[in-house]
C-alpha positions in Angstrom: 0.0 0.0 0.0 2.8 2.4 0.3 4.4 1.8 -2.9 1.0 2.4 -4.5 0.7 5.6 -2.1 4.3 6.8 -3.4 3.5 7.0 -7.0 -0.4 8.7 -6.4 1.6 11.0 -4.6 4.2 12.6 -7.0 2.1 11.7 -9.8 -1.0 12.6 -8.1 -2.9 16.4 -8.2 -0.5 19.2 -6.3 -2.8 22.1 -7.1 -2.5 25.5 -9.7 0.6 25.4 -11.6 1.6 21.8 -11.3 0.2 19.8 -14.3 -1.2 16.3 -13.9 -0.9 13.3 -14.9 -3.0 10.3 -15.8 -2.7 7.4 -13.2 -3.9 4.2 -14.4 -3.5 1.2 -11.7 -3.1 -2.1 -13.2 -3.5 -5.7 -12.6 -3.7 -9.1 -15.0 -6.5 -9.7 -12.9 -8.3 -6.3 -12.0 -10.6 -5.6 -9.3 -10.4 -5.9 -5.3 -6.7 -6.7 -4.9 -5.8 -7.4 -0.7 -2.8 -5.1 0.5 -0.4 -5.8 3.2 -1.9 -3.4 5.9 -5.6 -5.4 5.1 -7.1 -3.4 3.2 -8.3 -4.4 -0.3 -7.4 -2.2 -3.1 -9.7 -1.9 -5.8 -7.6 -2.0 -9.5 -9.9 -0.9 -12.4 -7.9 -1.5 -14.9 -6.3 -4.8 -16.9 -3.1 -4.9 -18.5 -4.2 -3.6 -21.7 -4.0 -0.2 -19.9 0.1 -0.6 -20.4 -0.3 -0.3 -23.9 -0.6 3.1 -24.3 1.4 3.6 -21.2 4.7 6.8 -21.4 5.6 5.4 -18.0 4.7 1.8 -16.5 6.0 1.3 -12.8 6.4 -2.4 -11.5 4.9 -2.1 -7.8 6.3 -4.9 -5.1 3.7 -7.3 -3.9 4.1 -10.2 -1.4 4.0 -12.8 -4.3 7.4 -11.0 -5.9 9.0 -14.1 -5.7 7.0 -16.1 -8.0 7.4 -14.3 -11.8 4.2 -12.4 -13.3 2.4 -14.6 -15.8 3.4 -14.4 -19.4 0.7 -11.8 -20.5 2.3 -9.5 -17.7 6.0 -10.5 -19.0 5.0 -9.7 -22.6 3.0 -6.4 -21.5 6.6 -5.4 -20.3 8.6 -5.7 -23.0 5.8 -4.8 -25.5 5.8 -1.1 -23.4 9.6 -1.7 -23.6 9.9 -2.2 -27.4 7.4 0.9 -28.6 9.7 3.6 -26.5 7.8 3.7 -23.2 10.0 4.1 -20.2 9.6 1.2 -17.8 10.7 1.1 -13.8 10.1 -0.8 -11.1 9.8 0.0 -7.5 11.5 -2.5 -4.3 11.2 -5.7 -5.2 9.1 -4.6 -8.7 12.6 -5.4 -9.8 12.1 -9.0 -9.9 9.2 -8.3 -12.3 11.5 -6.5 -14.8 14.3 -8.6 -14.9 11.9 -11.9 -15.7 11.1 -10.3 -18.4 14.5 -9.6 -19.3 14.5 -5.7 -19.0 17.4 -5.7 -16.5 19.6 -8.5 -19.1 23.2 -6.3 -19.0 22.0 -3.3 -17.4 22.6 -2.1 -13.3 19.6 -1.9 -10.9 19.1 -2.1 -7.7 16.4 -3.4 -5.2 15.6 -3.2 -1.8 18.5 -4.1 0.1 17.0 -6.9 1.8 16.6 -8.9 -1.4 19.5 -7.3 -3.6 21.2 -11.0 -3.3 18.3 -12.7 -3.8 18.0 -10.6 -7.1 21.7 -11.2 -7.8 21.4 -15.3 -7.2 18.5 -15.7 -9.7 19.4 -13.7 -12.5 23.2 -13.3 -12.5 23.1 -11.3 -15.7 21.7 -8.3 -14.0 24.9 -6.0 -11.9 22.8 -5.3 -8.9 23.7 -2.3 -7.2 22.4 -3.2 -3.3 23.4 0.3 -1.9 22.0 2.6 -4.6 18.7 4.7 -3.9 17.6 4.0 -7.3 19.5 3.3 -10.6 18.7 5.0 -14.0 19.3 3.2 -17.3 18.5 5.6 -19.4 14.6 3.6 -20.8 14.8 1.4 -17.8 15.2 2.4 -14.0 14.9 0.9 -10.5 14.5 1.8 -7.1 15.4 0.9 -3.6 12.7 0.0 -1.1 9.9 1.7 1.0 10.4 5.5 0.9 13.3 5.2 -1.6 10.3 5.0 -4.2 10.0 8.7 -3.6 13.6 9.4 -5.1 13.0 7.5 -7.9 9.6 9.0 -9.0 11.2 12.9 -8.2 14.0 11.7 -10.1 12.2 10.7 -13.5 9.6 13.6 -13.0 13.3 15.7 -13.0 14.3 14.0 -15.6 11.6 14.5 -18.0 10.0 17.3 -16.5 13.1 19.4 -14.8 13.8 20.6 -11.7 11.5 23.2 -10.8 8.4 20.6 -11.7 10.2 18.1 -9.7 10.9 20.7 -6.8 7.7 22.6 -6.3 6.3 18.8 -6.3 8.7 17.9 -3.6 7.8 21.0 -1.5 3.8 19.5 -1.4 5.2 16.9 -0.6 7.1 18.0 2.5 10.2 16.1 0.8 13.5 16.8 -0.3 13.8 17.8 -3.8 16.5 16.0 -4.6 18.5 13.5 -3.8 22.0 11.7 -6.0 20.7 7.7 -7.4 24.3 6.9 -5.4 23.2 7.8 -2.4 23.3 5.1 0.4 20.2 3.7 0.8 20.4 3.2 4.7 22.6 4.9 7.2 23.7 4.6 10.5 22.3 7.0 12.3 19.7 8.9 10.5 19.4 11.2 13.5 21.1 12.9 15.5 22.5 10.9 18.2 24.0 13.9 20.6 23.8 17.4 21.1 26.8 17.9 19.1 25.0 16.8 15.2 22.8 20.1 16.0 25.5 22.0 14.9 25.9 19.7 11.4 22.1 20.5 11.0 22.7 24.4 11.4 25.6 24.0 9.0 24.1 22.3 6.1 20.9 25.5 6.6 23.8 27.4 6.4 24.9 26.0 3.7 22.2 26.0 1.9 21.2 29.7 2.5 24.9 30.8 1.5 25.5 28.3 -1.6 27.2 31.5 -3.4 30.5 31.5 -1.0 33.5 29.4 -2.2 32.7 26.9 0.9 34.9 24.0 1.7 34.9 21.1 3.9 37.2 22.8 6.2 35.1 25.9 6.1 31.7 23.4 7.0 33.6 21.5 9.7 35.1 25.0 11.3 31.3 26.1 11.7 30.3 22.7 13.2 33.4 23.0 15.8 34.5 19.6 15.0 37.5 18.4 13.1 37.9 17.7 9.5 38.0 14.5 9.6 35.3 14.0 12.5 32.8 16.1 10.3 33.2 14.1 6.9 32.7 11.1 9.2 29.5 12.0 10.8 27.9 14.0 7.6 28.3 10.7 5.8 27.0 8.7 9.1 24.0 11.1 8.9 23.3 12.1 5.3 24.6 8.6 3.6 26.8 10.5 0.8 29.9 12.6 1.2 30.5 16.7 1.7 31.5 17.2 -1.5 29.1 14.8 -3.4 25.9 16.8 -1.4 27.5 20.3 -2.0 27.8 19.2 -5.6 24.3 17.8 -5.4 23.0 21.3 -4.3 24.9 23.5 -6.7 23.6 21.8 -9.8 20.2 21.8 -8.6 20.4 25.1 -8.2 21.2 25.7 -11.6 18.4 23.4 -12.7 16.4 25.7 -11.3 17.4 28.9 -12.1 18.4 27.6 -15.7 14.6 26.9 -16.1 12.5 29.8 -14.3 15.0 32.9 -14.8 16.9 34.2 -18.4 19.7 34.8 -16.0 23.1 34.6 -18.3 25.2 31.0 -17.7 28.2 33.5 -15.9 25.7 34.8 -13.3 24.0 31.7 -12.5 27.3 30.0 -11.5 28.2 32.7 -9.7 25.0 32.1 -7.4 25.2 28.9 -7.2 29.2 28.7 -6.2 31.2 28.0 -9.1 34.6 30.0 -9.8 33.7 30.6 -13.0 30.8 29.4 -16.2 33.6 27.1 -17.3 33.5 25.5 -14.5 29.5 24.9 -14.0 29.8 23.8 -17.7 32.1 21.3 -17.1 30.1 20.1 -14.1 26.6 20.1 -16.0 27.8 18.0 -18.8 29.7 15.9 -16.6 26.8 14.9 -13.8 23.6 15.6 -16.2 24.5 14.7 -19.9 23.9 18.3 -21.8 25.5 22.5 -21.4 23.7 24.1 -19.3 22.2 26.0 -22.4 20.7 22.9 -24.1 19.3 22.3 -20.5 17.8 25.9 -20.6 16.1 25.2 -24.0 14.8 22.2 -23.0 13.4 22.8 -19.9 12.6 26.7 -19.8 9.4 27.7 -18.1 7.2 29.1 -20.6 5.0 32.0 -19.9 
C-alpha cells in the first residue's frame, strides 16, 4: 500500500501550476486486490491499460518471488519495445528482470533482497546500496520510501527541476537526492547534542551556496575536526561533503536555468562555481547536456 501511495503522490494532483498526470493502476487480474496493511485495493484497470502507457512502474507485492504470468511479461517488453519508459519499484525489480528488461544493465532493489535478485538472475549487476539506478529507458529503485527518489528523479528528468521541486515542496520532501546515495545509514538522527550544529551547518549551507565553501570551512562552523565532520555527515546524510554540495549547486542551476533568463556566468556565480567554465564542465559531466541545451529544454514558458 505504500508503494502504490508513493507514485499517487508525485504523480497525483498538487494544485494550480503543477500539471497532472493520468494514473492508471493495473492488474492481469483487476478488481479488489488485498494489501499488506488489510485493506483491499480496488484495480480498475487490466493490463491492456500498459499499452498506451509513457511510464509503466512495477509495484512490489508479497508474491514478488514467483514471476508475473506471461501476459504481464510480454506487456513489459511490449511497453519496452514501442519507447515507453519502464521502472520498477523495491522488489518490482524481480518483475522486470523476468522479463529480461534488466539483461546487462545495473539496478538495484531493496536491500534486503539485492542477493536474492543477484542469485537468480546473475546477468543483472545489482547495485544493493543505490537509492535507485537510472538506465537511461529502464530504471529501479530501492525499497519503502526510496520509491520517492525514484519517482522525483524521472519527474526531474523528463519534466526538470523546478516541476520536480515545487512537487517535492507539497510533498514535505527533499527535492533532490544523487541515485548513489546510500540507501540506509547509520544514524539517521542525531545521536548527541553535538550533530545540532551539522544540522545548522548544512541550513547554512544552503542559505549561503554562493561562498567558495569548503569542507574545512563546514567542519570550522560545526566545531569539529575535518576529519570527524566528513565522518559524521556521511553517518548522517549517507553521501559525502563534496558529493551533497555538488548535489545542491547543480540543482540550483536546474532551477534557475529553467524559471529565470539569467546569463550562464551569473547563474554560476550564485550557485558557487569560480567561473561558467567551471559549471559547464560540471553540468555535462553529472547531467549529460550544457547548461544552455538544459535551458532550451526545460525553460518555463510563460
Amino acid at each position: 500500500m505504500l508503494a502504490v501511495g508513493v507514485v499517487a503522490e508525485v504523480f497525483g494532483p498538487h494544485g494550480e501550476g503543477v500539471p497532472g498526470f493520468d494514473l492508471a493502476l493495473c492488474s492481469d487480474r483487476p478488481g479488489p486486490v488485498p494489501s499488506d496493511c488489510g485493506v483491499p485495493l480496488s484495480v480498475p484497470h487490466g493490463i491492456d491499460q500498459l499499452a498506451s502507457a509513457d511510464l509503466v512502474i512495477a509495484l512490489p507485492g508479497a508474491g514478488f518471488r514467483t514471476p508475473p504470468g506471461p501476459d504481464v511479461l510480454d506487456a513489459f517488453r511490449a511497453a519496452h519495445a514501442r519507447g515507453a519508459l519502464v521502472a520498477a519499484h523495491c522488489v518490482g525489480a524481480f518483475a522486470l528482470a523476468a522479463a529480461g528488461l534488466l539483461d546487462g544493465r545495473r539496478a538495484t532493489t531493496h536491500w534486503r533482497f539485492a542477493d536474492l535478485l543477484a542469485r537468480r538472475h546473475p546477468e543483472v549487476t545489482v547495485d544493493a546500496g543505490a537509492l535507485y539506478v537510472d538506465e537511461g529507458q529502464v530504471a529501479t529503485g530501492a525499497g519503502a520510501a526510496a520509491g520517492f527518489d525514484l519517482c522525483l528523479h524521472l519527474l526531474r528528468r523528463e519534466h526538470g527541476a523546478a516541476l520536480a521541486n515545487a512537487v517535492a515542496r507539497d510533498m514535505v520532501l527533499p527535492s533532490h537526492r544523487e541515485g548513489g546515495q546510500a540507501q540506509y545509514v547509520s544514524s539517521p538522527v542525531p545521536e548527541d547534542g553535538r550533530d545540532t550544529h551539522l544540522a545548522e551547518v548544512l541550513a547554512w549551507a544552503r542559505a549561503n551556496l554562493h561562498e567558495s565553501l569548503t569542507v574545512t570551512e563546514l567542519a570550522r562552523r560545526a566545531m569539529m575536526s575535518r576529519r570527524t565532520f566528513a565522518r559524521r555527515f556521511t553517518s548522517a546524510t549517507g553521501t559525502t561533503p563534496h558529493a551533497w554540495l555538488r548535489g545542491l549547486r547543480l540543482s540550483g542551476a536546474e532551477e534557475l536555468l529553467e524559471t529565470t533568463d539569467l546569463p550562464v556566468e551569473e547563474i554560476a556565480r550564485r550557485v558557487g562555481y569560480g567561473s561558467a567554465a567551471v559549471l559547464r564542465e560540471q553540468f555535462v559531466r553529472r547531467r549529460g547536456v550544457p547548461p544552455r541545451t538544459y535551458r532550451r529544454t526545460f525553460t518555463t514558458s510563460p
